[in-house]
N, C-alpha and C positions, 0 to 999 in steps of 0.2 A: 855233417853228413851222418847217416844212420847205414846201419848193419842190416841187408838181410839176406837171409836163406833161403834157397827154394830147395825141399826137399821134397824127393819121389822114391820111395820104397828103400830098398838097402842099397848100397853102393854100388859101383862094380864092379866085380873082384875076378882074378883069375882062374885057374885052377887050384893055383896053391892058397886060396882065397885072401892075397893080397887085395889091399885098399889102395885102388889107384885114383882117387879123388884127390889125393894128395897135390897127382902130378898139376892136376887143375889149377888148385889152388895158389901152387907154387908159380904156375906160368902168368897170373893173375894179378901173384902178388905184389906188383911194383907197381901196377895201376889202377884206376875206378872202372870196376867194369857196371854199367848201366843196361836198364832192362832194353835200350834199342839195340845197344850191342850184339845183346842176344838174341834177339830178333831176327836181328842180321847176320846170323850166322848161318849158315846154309850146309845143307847133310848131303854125301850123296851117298846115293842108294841103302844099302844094309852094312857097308864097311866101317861103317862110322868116322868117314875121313871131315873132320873140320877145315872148309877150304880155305879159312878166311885169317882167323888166329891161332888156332892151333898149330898148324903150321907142319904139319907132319906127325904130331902127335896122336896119338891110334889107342882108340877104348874098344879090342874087340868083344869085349862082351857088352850089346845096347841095352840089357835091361835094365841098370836102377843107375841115375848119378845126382850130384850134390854141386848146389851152386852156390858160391857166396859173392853176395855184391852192395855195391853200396848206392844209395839213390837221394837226390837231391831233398831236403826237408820242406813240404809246401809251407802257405804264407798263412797261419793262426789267423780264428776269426778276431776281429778287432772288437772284444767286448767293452763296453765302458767304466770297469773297475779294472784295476791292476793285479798282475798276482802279488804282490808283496805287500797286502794290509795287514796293516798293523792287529795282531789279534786281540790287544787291549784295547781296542777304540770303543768307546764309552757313545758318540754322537757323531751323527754327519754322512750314517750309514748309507742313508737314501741319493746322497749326493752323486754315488757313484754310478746311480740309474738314472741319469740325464746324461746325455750327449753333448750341452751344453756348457762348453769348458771353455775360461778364461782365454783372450787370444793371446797367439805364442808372441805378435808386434804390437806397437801400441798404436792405436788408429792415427792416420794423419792429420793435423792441425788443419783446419778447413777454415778459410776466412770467408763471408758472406760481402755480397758488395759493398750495402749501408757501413761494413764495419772496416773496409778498409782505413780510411781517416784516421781512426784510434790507433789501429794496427799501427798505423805507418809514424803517429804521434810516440807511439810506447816503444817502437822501436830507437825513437831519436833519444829521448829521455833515458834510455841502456844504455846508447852511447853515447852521452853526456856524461851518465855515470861511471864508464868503464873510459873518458878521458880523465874525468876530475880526478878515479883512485891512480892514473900515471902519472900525471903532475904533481900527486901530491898533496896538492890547495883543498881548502875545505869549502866547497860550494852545498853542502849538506842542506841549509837554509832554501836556496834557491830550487835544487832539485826536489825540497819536500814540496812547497811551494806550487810546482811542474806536476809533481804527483797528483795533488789534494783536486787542481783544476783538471787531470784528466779525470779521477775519481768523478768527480761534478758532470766533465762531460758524458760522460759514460751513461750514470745515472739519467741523464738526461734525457740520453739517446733513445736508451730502452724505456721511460715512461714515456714518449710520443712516438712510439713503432707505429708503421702504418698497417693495415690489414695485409697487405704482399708480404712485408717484412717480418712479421710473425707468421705465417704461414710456411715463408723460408726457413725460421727456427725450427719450425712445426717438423722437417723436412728436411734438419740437416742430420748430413752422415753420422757423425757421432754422437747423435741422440740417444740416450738410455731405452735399450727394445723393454716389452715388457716380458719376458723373461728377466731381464736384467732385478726389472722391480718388484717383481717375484719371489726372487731370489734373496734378494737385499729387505724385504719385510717379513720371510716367512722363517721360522724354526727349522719347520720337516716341508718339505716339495717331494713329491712324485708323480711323475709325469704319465697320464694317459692317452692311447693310442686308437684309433679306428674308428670306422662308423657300423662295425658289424657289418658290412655288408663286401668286404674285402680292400678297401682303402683307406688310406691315412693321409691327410692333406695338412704338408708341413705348413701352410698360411696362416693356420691357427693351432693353438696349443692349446689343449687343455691339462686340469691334474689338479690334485688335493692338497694344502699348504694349510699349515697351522699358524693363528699367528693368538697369541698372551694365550696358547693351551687351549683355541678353540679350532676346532677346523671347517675350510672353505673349500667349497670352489670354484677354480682360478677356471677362468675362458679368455681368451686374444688372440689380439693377432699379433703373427710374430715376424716384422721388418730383420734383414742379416746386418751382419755390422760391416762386410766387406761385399767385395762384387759376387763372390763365392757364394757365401750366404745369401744373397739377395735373389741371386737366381735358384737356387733349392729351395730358397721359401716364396718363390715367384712374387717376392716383392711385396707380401703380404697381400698378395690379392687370392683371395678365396675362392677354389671351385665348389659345387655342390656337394662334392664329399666332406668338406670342411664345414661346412655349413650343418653337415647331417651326424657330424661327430661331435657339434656343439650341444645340438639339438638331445641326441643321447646322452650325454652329461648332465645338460638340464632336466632330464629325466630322472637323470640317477640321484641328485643332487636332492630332487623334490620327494621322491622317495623316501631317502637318508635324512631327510630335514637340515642338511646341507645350504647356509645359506651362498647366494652367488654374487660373486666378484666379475666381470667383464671390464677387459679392457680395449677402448678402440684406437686402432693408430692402422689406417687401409687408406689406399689410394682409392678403393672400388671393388666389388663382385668382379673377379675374371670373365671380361666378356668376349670369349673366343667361341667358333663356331661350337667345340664337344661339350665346354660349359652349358653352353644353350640346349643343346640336344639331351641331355644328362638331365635338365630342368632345373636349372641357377633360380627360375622367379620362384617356381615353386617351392624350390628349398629354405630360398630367403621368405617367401611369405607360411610357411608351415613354422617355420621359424618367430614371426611377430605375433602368428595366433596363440601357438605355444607359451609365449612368454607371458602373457595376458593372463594366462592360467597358474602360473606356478605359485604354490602357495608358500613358499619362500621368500624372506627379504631378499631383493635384488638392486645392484649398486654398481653402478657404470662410471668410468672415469675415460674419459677422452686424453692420450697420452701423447699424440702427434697429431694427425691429419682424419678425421673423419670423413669417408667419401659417401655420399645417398645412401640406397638401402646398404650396401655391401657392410656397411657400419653400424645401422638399424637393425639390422637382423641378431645382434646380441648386444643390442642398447636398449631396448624397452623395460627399461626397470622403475625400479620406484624413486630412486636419486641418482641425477647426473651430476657430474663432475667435469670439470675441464682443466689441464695444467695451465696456465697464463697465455703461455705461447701456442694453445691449441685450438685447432680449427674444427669446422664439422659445417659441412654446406652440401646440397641438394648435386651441383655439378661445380666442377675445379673452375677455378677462376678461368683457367686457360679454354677453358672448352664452352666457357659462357660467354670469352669475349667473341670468338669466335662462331659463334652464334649469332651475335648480336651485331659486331661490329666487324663481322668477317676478317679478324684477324687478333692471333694470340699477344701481340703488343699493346693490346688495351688490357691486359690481365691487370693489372694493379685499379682501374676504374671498375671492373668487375668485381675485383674482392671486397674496394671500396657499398657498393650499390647490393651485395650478398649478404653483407652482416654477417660475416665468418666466424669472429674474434671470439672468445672466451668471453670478453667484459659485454660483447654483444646479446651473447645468447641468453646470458645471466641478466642483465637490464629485460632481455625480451619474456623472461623466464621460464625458458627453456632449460636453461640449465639449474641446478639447483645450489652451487657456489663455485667459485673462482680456485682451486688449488695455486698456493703461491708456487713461482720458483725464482733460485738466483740470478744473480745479475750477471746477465749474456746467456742465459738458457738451462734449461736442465742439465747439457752435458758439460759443464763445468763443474759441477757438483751432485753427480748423478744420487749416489748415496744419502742426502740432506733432501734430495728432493723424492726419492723413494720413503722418506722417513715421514714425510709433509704428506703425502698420500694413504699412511699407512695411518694416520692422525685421524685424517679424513674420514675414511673409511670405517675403523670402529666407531667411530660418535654416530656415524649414519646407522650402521648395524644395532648400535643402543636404544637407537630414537625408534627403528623399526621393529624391532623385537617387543615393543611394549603394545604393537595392537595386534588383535587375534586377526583367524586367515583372513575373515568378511572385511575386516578394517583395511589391512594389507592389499587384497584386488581390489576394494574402491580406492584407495589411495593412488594404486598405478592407473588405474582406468580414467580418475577425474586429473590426474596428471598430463596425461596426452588430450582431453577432452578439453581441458582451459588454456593450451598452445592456439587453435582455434577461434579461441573466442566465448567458448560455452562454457556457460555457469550454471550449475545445478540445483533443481529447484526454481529456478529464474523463467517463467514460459518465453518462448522466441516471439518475437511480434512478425505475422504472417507479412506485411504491405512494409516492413521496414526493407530499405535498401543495403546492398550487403558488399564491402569493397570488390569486389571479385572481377572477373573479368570483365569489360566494357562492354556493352551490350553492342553489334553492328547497326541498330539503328543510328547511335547514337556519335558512331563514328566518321569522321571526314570521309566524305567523300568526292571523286572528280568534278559532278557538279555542284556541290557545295562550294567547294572551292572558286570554280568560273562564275557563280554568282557573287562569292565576296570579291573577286577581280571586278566584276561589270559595278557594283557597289562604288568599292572607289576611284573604280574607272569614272564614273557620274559625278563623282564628290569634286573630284579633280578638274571635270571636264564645266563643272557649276559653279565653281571656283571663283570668286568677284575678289578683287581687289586683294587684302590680306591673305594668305594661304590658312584654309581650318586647322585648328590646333588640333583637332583629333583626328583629320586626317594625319599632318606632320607627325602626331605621334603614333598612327598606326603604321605608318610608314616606317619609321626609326625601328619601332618594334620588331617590323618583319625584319629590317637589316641585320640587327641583333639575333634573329634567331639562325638566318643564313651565315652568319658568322658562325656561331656555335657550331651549326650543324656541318659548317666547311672543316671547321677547325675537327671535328668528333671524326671527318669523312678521312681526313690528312693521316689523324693517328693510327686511324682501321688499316690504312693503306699502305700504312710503314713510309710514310713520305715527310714525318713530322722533325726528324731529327737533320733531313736533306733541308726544309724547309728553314729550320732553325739557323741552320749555316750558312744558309744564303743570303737570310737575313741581317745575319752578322757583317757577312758580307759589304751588302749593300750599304749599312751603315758607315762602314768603317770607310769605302768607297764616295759616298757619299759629302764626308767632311774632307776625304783628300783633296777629289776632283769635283767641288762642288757645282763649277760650270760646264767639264768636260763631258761629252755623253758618256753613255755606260760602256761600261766594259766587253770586250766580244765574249769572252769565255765567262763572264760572269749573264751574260746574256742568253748566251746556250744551257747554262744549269738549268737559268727561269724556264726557257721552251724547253728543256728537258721533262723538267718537275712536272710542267704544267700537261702538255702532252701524257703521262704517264698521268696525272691524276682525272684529265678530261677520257684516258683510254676507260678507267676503272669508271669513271662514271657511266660512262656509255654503257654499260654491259646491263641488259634486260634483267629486271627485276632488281637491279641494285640500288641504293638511295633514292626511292623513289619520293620521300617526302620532301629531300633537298632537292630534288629534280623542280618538281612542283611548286618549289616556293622560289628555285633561280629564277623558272619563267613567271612566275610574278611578281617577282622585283625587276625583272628585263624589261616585262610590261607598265610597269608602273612608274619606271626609269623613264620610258621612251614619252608614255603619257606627260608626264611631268617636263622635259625637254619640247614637247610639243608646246606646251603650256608658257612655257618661257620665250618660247619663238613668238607667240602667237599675241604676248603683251609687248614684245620686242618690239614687233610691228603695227603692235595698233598705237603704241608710242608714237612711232615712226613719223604715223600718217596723220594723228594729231597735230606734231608741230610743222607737218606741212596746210595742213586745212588754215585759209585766212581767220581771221575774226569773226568776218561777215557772214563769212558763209555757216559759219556752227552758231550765229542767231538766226541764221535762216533756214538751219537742221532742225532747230527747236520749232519754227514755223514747221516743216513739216511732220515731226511728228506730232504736235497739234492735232495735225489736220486729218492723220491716220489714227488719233483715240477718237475723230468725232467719227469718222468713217466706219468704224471699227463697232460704234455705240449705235452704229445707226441713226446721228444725226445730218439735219441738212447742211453740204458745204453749195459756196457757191462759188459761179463758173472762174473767176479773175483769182483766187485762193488757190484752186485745181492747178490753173496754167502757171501759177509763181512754185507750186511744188514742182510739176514738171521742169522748171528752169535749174530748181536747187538740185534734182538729180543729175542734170545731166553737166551741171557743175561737179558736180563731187564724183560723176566718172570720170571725171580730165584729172581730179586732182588724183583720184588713185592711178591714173596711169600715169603722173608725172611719177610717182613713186613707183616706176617700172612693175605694175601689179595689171594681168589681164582682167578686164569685168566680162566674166561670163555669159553672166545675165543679171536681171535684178529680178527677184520674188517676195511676195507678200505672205509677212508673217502671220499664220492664224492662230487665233488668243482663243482658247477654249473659255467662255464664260458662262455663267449660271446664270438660269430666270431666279426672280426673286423667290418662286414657291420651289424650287428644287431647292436654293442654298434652305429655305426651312424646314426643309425636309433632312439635307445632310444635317443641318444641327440637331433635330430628334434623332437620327441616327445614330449621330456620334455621343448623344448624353444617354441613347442604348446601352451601348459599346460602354462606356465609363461604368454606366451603375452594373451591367452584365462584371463587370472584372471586380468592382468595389462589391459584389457580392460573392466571387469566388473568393478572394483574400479575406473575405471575413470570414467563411465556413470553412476556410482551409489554414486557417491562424496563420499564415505569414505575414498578418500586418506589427510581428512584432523583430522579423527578421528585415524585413525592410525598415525598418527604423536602424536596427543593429547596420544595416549596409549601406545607410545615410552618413551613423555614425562614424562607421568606418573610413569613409570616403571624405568626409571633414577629418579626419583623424592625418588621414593621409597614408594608407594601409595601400600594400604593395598592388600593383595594377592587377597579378594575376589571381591575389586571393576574390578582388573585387569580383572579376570576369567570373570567378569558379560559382562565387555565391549569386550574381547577376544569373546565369545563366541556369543554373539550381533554380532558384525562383521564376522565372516563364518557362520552365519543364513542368515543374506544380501547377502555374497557372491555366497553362495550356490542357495538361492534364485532365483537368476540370471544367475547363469553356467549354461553352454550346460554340463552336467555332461555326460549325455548319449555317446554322441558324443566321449566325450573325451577317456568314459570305452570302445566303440568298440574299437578304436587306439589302447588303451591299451589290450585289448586281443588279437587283430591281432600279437602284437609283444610278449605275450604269449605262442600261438602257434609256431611262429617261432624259439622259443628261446626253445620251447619244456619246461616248467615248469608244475609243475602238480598244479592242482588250488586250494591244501590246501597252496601252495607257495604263491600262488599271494593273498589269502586271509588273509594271516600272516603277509601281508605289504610289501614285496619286490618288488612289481609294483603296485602303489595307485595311479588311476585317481583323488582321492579328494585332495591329497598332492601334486601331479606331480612329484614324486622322483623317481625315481631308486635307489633301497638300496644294 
């Protein structure tokens, strides 16, 4: 408690000019009188009677009196140095201007899924060891033994991490922030604040650190180490004030000849409505132009998680870096499965399909090297892997300090230009085709589609004897792809692990009650499952390509069951027909090629056909089959000067194609796709490089030209043009079928 006085003028004395403050003092003395006290003490009138504590005590002279009282001590700003430093302290002065102070707990041990297994192995092997020292017994051998193969598996684990699995590293709580690595590679740190413009955005840090006696400067983003932290530094995600305080550093830095250190570890740019209104693109793109410009080496190291620009906007340097377990992708796996496959439980085939990884970006070259770290991640060894960083970094700043500024911005500028694909110096060839988006000509479409259905709807339907092998194999094809795409549809839909169960199920069901029917409650899972994945189908706009290929494998099913019925039956009625009468079938259709050819039959021929018919109506009706009627098949056939004319046509058609392939050099990729196809080269490279080659070809026909030809001999041949649209005269083939 502290002491004070309020004084006003001289005291108030009587006539005999006694000092009666005294009495005050004395009535006071056994308690804290506080300023509400006195507030609350109430006068009346001019008597100066205190109603409340004084209590009858009486100052009749009001002019001057003396108050002493004591008042509660407030709560000192919490500055970031201590009063009691040491006044001999020689270094570490600057330490005390970070706020950034060691945590008072130790973070908690955090196991990852993949790593339970070891966990749960290294545990047992503790308690092996802490039986063996109560027994006694020397099992030392055996336990080293237990060791050496968790060691092995360990090392194992972590060299075949999947893209999810380092990502989680990328991600976990006790990862070293970069403060941490800041801190841990620099001599002197001082941290700077604001964007000049009244804010300071704790998501990123900036500030000046020395390290072998040279000084940098440091830019990051700064993730908390507890929930605390994490929400004051909003999780390292950046609003445009933080963006525009980096921005300012890089200023100051190129000014100073300052070269710059960034480190990225961001989920993403904060994309909340005031970010957007404040202007996040613009700050993140003032930011990429910026960096383009700075004539300073600049040196990025990816420390966690890279998200889109929110991560670019202080990554455009001249060498990137990644730690092992670090990522940096366009959008988070979760939010690409979900996109894609309308649901975040495809995230691990998404990270797969992103190319996330450290070892990815660096094979893509994108990255400029791999930073090692130890085995289970940075935060086992945060220090050893601040130090591997710190390695990094000066060999980069050595390598870059030896070309002047013009060397230095072409160096960054041809850096992001041969991400792309561009090489300098190199002209682009104008007619070369470029991966990029698919062109929608070139894309399936509904009626492409019912065309390849009516396709092998005909194949199926022309069908003699053996089944075509390539029908059977486009058939198989299509099942294999509905597979897939069921399978890809189950995991979008979170139905795969319900699926997986039931399947276990079934099997296990299966070998018990191999004859008994199925189970009721195992039978309601299936209509569960299946309901719940036929609901999710049904919904507009959703898998519409599995949609489009169930109904034509439904169709192509039914086709094929028609198809089997329909030799069923002509079986059937073969081994009902006698002997006699199928040499007397062969009599008539004789008599329908003469008929047919326009020779003369004669009249006792005619009446022995009429008898063979109406023979072989009885026999199809003993085979319970109605005859409707009977109809005469019309054979479209050619005069002799039309088929000579289809043959100049079609040696048109030949030498018209044998001279696109020779002015367009692919007669040496059709050789290559001869070779391939002897080779025995997978069905889909064939189809990619087949269909590459009549896009060229076609590209180049006189197609037009060829389709009048081919209607001229149309008309003459008298076909009706659902004929010549069904393939029997095809300007794009050259055939006559």
């Amino acid at each position: 408690m502290t002491t004070l006085s309020l004084i006003s003028g001289n005291c108030g004395r009587r006539n005999g000019g006694e000092d009666h403050g005294s009495e005050l003092l004395h009535r006071f003395s056994g308690k804290d009188l506080f300023a509400s006290d006195l507030l609350r003490i109430s006068f009346r009138r001019g008597d100066g009677i205190w109603s409340k504590d004084l209590e009858g005590h009486r100052i009749r002279n009001r002019n001057k009196f003396r108050v002493t009282a004591k008042i509660k001590k407030g709560k000192q700003y919490d500055y970031p140095w201590p009063h009691d430093i040491d006044p001999n302290i020689s270094s570490g002065h600057l330490s005390y201007l970070s706020h950034f102070k060691p945590l008072t707990e130790k973070p908690k041990q955090v196991t990852l899924p993949f790593e339970k297994p070891l966990v749960d192995l290294e545990k047992k092997i503790t308690e092996i060891r802490r039986m063996a020292d109560e027994t006694g017994l020397d099992f030392s051998d055996q336990i080293a033994a237990l060791e050496n193969k968790y060691q092995q598996a360990l090392k194992d684990l972590y060299k075949h991490l999947t893209p999810i699995q380092r990502l989680s590293i990328a991600r976990h709580p006790n990862r070293p922030t970069v403060l941490d690595h800041i801190l841990n590679i620099t001599e002197k740190w001082v941290e700077l604040h604001g964007d000049r413009a009244g804010y300071d955005d704790p998501a990123i840090v900036t500030g000046i650190g020395s390290m072998d006696e040279k000084s940098y400067m440091f830019i990051g983003h700064q993730k908390g180490r507890n929930t605390k932290e994490n929400i004051a530094r909003n999780f390292a995600m950046p609003t445009p004030h933080g963006y525009r305080k980096a921005l300012r550093m890089m200023k100051y830095a190129d000014h100073h000849g300052f070269p710059i250190i960034t480190f990225v570890d961001t989920p993403g740019a904060f994309a909340d409505l005031k970010s957007e209104e404040l202007g996040q693109g613009e700050a993140i793109a003032h930011n990429l132009r910026t960096m383009f410009g700075l004539k300073v080496p600049v040196v990025t190291v990816v420390t966690g998680e890279g998200g889109s620009g929110g991560a670019l906007a202080i990554a455009c340097s001249n060498k990137l870096f990644m730690l092992e377990n670090s990522a940096f992708y366009v959008a988070s796996p979760e939010a690409c499965a979900a996109i894609l496959w309308k649901s975040s439980q495809a995230a691990p085939k998404a990270a797969e399909k992103l190319r996330i990884t450290a070892q990815e970006h660096y094979r893509l070259k994108i990255a400029d090297g791999v930073i090692p770290e130890p085995l289970g991640g940075a935060h086992v060894d945060p220090a050893w892997t601040s130090q591997q960083i710190k390695i990094t970094i000066t060999q980069a700043i050595k390598e870059l300090e030896n070309m002047n500024t013009e060397e230095l911005l072409q160096h960054r500028r041809l850096k992001f230009r041969s991400i792309g694909g561009f090489q300098e110096g190199i002209p682009v060839e104008p007619k070369r085709k470029r991966n990029m988006k698919p062109s929608e000509v070139n894309m399936p479409k509904a009626a492409d589609i019912e065309l390849e259905i009516e396709n092998l709807k005909k194949k199926i339907l022309e069908a003699k004897g053996p089944s075509d092998p390539i029908t059977t194999q486009a058939i198989e094809k299509l099942k294999k792809d509905v597979d897939k795409e069921m399978t890809n549809a189950f995991i979008s839909m979170g139905l795969q692990e319900k699926l997986e169960s039931v399947k276990l199920e079934l099997s296990k069901a299966s070998k018990d009650t191999s004859s008994q029917p199925l189970n009721r409650n195992l039978k309601e899972k299936v209509d569960k499952i299946m309901q719940e994945f036929n609901h999710n189908l049904s919904q507009p706009g959703a898998y519409l390509g599995l949609k489009q290929k169930l109904e034509k494998l439904n169709l192509v099913s039914m086709l094929i069951e028609k198809e089997e019925r329909k030799q069923k039956l002509k079986a059937e009625i073969n081994q009902k027909v006698p002997a006699e009468l199928k040499e007397k079938m062969e009599l008539l259709k004789n008599a329908e090629e003469k008929i047919s050819k326009g020779e003369p039959v004669d009249k006792e021929l005619m009446e022995e056909v009429e008898t063979v018919k109406k023979e072989l109506v009885e026999v199809l009706k003993s085979a319970n089959l109605e005859v409707v009627g009977v109809t005469k098949k019309n054979v479209v056939t050619a005069p002799p000067e039309l088929k000579e004319k289809i043959e100049k046509v079609n040696t048109e058609i030949y030498e018209e194609i044998e001279r696109v392939i020779n002015e367009a050099g692919i007669s040496g990729r059709i050789e290559e796709l001869k070779a391939g196809i002897a080779k025995g080269s997978s069905s889909e490279d064939i189809e990619k490089a087949e269909a590459k080659i009549k896009e060229e070809i076609l590209a180049t026909l006189d197609v037009e030209t060829l389709k009048e030809k081919v209607k001229s001999l149309t008309v003459e041949l008298d076909l009706p043009e659902e004929t010549v649209a069904e393939g029997e005269i095809s300007a794009e083939n050259g055939k006559f079928q």
